[in-house]
Backbone bond lengths (Angstrom), bond angles and torsions (degrees), N, CA, C in turn:
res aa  C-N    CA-C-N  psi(-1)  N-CA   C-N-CA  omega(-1)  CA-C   N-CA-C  phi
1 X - - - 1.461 - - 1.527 111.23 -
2 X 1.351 119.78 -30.25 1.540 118.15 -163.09 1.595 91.64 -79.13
3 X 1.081 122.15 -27.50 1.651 111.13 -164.01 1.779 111.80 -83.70
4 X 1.837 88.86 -42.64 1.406 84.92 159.84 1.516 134.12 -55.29
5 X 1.292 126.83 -31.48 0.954 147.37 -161.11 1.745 92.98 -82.19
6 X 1.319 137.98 -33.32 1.465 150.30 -121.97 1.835 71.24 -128.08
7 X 1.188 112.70 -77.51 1.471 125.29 175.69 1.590 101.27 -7.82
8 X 1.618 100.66 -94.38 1.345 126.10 -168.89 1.530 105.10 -44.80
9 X 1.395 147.35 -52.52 1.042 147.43 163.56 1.348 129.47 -40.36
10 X 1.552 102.72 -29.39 1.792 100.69 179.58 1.562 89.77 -85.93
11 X 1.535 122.86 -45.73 1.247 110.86 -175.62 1.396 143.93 -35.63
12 X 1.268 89.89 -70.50 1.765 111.21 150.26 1.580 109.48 -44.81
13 X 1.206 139.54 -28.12 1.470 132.95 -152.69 1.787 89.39 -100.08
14 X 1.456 116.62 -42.25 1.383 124.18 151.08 1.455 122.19 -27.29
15 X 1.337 101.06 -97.76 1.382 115.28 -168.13 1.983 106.96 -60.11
16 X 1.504 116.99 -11.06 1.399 99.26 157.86 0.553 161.43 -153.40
17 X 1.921 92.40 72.22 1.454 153.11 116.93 1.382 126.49 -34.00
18 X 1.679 102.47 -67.46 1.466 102.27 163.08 1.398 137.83 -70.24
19 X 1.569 94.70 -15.37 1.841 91.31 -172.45 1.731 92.78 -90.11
20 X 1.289 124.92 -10.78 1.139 133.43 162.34 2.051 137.96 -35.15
21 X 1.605 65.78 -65.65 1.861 100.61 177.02 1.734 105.63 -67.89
22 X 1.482 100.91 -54.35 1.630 120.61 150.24 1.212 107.84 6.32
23 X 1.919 84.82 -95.29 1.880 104.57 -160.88 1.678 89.13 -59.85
24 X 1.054 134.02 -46.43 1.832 115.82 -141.60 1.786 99.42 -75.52
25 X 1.099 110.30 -23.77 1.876 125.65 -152.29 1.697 101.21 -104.28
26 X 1.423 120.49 -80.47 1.337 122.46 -176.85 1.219 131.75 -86.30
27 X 1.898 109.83 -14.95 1.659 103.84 178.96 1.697 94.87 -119.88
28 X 1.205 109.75 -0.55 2.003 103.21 172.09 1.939 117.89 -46.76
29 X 1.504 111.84 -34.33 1.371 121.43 162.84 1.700 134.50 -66.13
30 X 1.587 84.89 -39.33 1.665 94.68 173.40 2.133 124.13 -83.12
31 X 1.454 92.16 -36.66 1.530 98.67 178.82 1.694 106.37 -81.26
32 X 1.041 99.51 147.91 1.641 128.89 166.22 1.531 105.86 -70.21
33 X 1.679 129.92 131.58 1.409 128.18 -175.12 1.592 112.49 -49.30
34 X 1.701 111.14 -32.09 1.634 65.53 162.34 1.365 126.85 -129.12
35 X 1.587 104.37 40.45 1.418 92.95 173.77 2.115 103.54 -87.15
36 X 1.820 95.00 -13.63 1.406 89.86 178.56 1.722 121.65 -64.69
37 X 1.386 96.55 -27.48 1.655 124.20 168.13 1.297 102.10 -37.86
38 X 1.255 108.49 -96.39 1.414 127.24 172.66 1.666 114.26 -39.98
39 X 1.064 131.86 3.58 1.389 136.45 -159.77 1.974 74.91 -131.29
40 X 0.720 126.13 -29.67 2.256 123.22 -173.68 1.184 86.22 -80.53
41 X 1.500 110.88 -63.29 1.678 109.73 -160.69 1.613 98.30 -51.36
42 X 1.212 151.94 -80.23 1.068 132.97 174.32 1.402 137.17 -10.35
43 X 1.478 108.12 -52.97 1.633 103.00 170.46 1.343 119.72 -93.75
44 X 1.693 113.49 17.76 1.539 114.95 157.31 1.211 113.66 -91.30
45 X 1.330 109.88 -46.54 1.579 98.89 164.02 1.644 142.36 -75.66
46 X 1.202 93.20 -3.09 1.374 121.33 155.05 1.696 117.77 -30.84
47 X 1.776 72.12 -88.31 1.523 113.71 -177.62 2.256 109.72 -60.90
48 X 0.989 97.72 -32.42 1.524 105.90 179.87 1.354 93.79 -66.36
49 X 1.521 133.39 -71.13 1.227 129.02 -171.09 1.683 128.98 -57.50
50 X 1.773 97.62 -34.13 1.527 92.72 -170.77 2.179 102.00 -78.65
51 X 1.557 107.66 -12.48 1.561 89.62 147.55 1.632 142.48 -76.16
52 X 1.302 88.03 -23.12 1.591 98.29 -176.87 1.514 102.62 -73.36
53 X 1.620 119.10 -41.34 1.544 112.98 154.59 1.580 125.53 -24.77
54 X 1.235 92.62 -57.10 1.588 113.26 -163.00 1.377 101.54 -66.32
55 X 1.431 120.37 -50.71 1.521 130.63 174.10 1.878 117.13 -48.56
56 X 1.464 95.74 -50.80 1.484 97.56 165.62 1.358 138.89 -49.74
57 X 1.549 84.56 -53.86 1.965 120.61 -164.23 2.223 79.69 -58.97
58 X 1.397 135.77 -63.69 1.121 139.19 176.26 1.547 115.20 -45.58
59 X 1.529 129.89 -45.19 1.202 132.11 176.53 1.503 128.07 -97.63
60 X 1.188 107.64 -17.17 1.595 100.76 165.09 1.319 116.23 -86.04
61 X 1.524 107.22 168.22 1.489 104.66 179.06 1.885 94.58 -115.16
62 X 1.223 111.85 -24.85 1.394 114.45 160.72 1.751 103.82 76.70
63 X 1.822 93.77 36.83 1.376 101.28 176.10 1.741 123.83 -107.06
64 X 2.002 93.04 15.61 1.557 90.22 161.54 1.485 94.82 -136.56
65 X 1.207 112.66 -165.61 1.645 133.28 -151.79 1.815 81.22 -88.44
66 X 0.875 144.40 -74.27 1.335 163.41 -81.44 1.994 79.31 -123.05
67 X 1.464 116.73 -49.49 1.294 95.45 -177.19 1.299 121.21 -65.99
68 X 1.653 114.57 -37.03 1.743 131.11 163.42 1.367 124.80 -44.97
69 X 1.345 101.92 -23.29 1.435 101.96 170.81 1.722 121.54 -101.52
70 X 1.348 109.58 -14.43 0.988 110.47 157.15 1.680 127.94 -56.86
71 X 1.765 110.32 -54.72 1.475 121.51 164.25 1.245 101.00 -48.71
72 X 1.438 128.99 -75.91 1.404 101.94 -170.87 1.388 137.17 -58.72
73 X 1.599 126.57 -24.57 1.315 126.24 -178.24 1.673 104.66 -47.42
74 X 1.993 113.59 -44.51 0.898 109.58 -173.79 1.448 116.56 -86.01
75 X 1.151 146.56 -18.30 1.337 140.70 155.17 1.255 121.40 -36.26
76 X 1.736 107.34 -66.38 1.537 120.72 161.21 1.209 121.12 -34.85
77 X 1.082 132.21 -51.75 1.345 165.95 -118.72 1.737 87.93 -108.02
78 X 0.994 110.85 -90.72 1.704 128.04 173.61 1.067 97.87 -28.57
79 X 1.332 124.95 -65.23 1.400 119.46 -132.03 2.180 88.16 -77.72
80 X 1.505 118.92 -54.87 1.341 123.43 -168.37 1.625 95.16 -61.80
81 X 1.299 125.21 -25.07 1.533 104.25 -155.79 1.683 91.42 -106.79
82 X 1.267 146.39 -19.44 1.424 140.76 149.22 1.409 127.56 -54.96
83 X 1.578 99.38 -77.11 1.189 110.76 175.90 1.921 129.66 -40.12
84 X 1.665 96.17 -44.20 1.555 107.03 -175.18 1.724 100.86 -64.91
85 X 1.723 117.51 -35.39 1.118 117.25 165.55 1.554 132.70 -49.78
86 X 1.251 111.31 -32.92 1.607 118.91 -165.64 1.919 85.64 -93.79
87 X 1.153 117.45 -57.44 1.441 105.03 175.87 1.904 117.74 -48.74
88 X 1.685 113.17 -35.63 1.886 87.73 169.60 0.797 100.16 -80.74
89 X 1.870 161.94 -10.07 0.880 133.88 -130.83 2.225 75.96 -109.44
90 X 1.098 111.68 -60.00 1.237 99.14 -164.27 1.693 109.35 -78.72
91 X 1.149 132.19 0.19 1.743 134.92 156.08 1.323 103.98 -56.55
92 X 1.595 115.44 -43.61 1.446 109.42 -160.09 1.785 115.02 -77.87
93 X 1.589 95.54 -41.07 1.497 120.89 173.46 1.810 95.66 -42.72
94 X 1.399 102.47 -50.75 1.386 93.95 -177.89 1.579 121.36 -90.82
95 X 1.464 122.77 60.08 1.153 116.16 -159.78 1.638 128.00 -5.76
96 X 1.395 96.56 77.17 2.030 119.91 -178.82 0.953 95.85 -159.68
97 X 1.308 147.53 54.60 1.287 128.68 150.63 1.375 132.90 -16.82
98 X 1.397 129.60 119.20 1.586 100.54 -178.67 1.549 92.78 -101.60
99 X 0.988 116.26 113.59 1.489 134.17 171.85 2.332 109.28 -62.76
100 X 0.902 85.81 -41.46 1.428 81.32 -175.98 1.836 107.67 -62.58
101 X 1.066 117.60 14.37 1.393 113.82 -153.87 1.807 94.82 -129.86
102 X 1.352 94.28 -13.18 2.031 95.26 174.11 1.224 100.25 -59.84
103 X 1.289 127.68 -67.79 1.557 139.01 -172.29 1.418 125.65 -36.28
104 X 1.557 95.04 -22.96 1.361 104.98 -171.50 1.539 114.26 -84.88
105 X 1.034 100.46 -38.09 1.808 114.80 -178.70 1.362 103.22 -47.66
106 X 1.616 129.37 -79.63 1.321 139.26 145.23 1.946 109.29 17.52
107 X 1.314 104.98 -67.06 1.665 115.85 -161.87 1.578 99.55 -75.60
108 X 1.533 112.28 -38.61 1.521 114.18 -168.56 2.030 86.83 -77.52
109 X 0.924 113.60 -69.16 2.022 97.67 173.80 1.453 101.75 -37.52
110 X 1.225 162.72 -44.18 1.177 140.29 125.46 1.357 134.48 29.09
111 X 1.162 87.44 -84.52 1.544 101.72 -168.35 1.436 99.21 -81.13
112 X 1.711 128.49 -51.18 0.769 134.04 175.88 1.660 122.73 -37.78
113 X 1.314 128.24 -14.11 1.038 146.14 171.76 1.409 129.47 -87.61
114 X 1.498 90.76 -49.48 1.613 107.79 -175.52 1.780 102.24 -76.99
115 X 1.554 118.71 -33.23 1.256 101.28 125.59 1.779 151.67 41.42
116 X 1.390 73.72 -123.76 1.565 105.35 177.34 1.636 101.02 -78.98
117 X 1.268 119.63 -28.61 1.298 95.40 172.72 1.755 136.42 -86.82
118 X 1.767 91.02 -19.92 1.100 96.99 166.29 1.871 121.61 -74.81
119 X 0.958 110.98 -38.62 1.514 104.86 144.13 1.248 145.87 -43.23
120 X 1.688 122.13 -16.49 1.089 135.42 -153.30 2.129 82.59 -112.69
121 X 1.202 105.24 -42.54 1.290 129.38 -165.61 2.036 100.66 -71.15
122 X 1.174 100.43 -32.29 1.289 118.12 -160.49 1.981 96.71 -81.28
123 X 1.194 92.32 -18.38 2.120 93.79 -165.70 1.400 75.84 -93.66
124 X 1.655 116.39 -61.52 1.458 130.83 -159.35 1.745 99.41 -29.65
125 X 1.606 134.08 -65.58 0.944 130.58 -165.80 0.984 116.57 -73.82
126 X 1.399 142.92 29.05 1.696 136.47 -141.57 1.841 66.04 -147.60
127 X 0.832 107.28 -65.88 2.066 122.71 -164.86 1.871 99.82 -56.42
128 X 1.261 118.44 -37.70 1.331 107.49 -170.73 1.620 109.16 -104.12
């Protein structure tokens, strides 16, 4: 689990870089200011999570349930609430919206939450 976890974090820490360079270089002409907005916010939160990966993937030992689900909320998490973003943002640019893909953003903030809270939850019981 730790490597996966180490894995997924450089990946993401990779690609958003590139989906980065992306938005500012090849789709800055095609998107509308704020679908490019909304097209940043994606590779900030991207990029926020695939360190907090990285931070984990180094400090957990991932020897209860509760830390595994933390990595994954945010993997999951990232991947539906970025990715589904960069897909409306460039469907729409191309008049195609993919509409089935709004819904999705929503679920990845989701996870992205549950998350942070299970992490938040995870110190919480160590402290009380």
């Amino acid at each position: 689990m730790i490597l996966l976890v180490q894995f997924v974090g450089a990946l993401y820490g990779m690609l958003a870089v590139i989906f980065g360079a992306f938005g500012a270089h090849a789709l800055k002409k095609s998107l509308t200011n704020d679908q490019l907005k909304s097209f940043e916010t994606g590779v900030k939160y991207q990029m926020y999570h695939a360190i907090l990966l990285l931070v984990i993937g180094y400090n957990f030992n991932f020897v209860t349930a509760l830390e595994s689900y933390i990595a994954y909320c945010f993997i999951i998490g990232t991947f539906l609430f970025s990715f589904s973003i960069y897909g409306l943002c460039i469907s729409a640019s191309k008049n195609n919206k993919i509409k089935l893909l709004g819904p999705i953003t929503p679920i990845g903030g989701l996870f992205l939450v549950v998350g942070w809270g299970l992490l938040l939850y995870s110190y919480i019981k160590d402290f009380f």
